[in-house]
N, C-alpha and C positions, 0 to 999 in steps of 0.2 A: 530807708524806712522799711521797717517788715511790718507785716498784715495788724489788722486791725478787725478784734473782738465785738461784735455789739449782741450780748444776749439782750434778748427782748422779749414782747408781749403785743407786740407789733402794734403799738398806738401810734398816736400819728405824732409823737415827740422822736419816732424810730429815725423818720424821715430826717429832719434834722440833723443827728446823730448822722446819718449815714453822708451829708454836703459838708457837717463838718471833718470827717472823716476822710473825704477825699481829699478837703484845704489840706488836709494834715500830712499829705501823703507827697505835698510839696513836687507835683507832677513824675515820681517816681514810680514805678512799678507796683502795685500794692493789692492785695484781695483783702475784699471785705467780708467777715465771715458774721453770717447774721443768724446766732444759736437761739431757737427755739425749745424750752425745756415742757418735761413733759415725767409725769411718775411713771412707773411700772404696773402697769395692772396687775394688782394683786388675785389673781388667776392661774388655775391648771392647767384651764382650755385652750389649745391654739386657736381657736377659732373667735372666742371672750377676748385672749388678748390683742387678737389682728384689727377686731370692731374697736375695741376700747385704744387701741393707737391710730388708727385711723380716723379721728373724727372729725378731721378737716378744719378750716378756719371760719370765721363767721364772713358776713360780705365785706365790714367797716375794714377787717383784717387783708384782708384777698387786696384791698383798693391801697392800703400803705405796702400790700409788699409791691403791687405794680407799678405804686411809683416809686417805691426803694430801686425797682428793676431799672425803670427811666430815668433815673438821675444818672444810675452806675452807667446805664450806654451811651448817654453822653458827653461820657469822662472820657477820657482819651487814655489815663494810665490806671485807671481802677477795674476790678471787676468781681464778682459777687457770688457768695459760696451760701447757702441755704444750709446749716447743719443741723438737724431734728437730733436732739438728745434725750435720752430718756432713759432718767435717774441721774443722779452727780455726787460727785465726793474726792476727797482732793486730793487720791492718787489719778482718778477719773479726768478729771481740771487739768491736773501739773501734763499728761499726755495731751490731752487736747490741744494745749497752750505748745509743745512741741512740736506734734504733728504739724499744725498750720502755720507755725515758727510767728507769734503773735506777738508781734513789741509793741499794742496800746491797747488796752480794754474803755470801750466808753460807755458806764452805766447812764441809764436814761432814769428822771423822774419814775415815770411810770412801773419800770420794772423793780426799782427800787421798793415802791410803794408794793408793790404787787403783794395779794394777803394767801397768795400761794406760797406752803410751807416750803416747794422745791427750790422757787425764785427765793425767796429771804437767805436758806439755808445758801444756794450757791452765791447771793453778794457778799455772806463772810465769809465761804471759801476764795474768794475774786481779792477780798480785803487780804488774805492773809498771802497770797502770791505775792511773788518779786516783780512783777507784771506793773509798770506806771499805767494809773485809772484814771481816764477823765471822766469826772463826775458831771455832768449839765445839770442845770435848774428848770424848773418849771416853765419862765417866764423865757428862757435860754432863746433869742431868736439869732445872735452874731453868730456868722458862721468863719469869721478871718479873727484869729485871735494873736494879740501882738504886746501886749504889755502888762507884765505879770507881778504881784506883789505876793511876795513870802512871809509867808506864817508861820515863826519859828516855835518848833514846843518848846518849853521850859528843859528838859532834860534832853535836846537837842544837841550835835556838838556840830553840826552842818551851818554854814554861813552861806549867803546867797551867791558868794563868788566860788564856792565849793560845790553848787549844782549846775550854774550856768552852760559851763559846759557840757557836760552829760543832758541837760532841757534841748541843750542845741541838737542832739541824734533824735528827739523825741518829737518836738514842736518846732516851730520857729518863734519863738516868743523873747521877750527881755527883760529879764530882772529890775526890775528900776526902784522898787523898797523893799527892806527890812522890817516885821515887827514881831511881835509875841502875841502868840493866842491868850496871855491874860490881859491883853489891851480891852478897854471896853468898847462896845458897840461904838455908839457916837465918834469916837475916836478912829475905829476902824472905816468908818463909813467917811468919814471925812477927806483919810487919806486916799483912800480911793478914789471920791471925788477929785479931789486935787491934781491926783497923778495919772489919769484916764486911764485906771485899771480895769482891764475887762477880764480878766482871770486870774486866779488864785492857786496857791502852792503852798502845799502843805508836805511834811514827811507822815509816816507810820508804819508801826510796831504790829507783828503778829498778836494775835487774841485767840483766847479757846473758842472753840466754836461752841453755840449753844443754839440750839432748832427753834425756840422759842426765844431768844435775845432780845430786846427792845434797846436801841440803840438810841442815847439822844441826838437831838438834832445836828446834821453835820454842817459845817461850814458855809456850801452851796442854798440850804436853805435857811441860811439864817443872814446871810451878807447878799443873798438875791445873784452871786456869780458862777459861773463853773468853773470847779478846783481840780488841779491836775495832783492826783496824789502819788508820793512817790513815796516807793518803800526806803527805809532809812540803810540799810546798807548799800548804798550806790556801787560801791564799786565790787 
């Protein structure tokens, strides 16, 4: 298992993110790199820029990263990297993801949400890596995830026996259906019930990036599970 990505906003959905994050790491060796973004003070001054990067966390913040800190020393094979960035762009990203040699990125609700232009802008540079994203939901409280059902796109040519393996270096999770994202709701929701799906699997395609993009709703909030999205060239 290599390291695992959570840029945040430090809500307390981080928390989460970071117990599922260790399940994930299958008692393996693993750092947790928890990216804090932040713009560039648009500034002459060393002194303007040192205030305006310094501003600290608020208290709600300071109380999830202490107990992000408390989960990680009670792991036995995890441990926890705090990276402050400031500014991003995806020759910026593609190093990052190097440096800390990072095989899972786990976006959370909240950062996703987040109506800071930095955060928006870096989830479609995150979407457009080779990097598999676990997406979580809002409602996200399982932290042991085991039975996964695929959502094929239409212009897909991947079958769920054609990821299974490569899911296995990733998660430990198991294929157990097949469907297509033009299935309807009800339909969707059904199969899920049936086959105790608690996570979701999707592929995806690079997109241009656009600073202002309004994406519509993605999978995790609209079927209420968290989708592990893998970029479509696997191998």
């Amino acid at each position: 298992m290599k390291n695992i990505l959570i840029p945040s906003t430090l809500q307390s959905d981080t928390i989460n993110a970071v117990k599922t994050a260790i399940n994930s790491s299958n008692g393996t060796q693993c750092q947790l790199v928890l990216m804090l973004l932040a713009d560039i003070p648009d500034t002459f001054s060393s002194a303007s820029l040192l205030r305006n990067i310094n501003k600290g966390l608020s208290t709600s913040q300071e109380n999830v990263l202490q107990m992000c800190r408390q989960i990680i020393s009670e792991s036995k094979n995890c441990s926890l990297k705090i990276h402050h960035q400031y500014g991003i762009s995806s020759p910026v990203f593609k190093n990052l993801m190097e440096h800390f040699t990072i095989g899972l990125t786990i976006i959370t609700p909240s950062f996703k949400s987040s109506k800071k232009k930095i955060n928006t802008y870096c989830v479609q540079i995150i979407s457009n890596s080779k990097c598999p994203i676990l997406h979580t939901n809002a409602n996200f409280e399982e932290e042991i995830l085991s039975q996964a059902l695929y959502i094929k796109n239409s212009d897909s040519n991947l079958h769920a026996e054609d990821l299974q393996t490569y899911i296995n270096t990733i998660l430990s999770l198991k294929i157990v259906g097949e469907t297509k994202t033009n299935e309807n709701k009800p339909f969707l929701t059904d199969t899920i019930s049936k086959n105790n799906i608690d996570i979701l699997i999707e592929t995806r395609k690079p997109k241009k990036l656009k600073l202002l993009k309004t994406e519509k709703k993605a999978l995790n909030e609209t079927l209420g599970l968290p989708v592990l999205s893998l970029y479509e060239e696997i191998s």
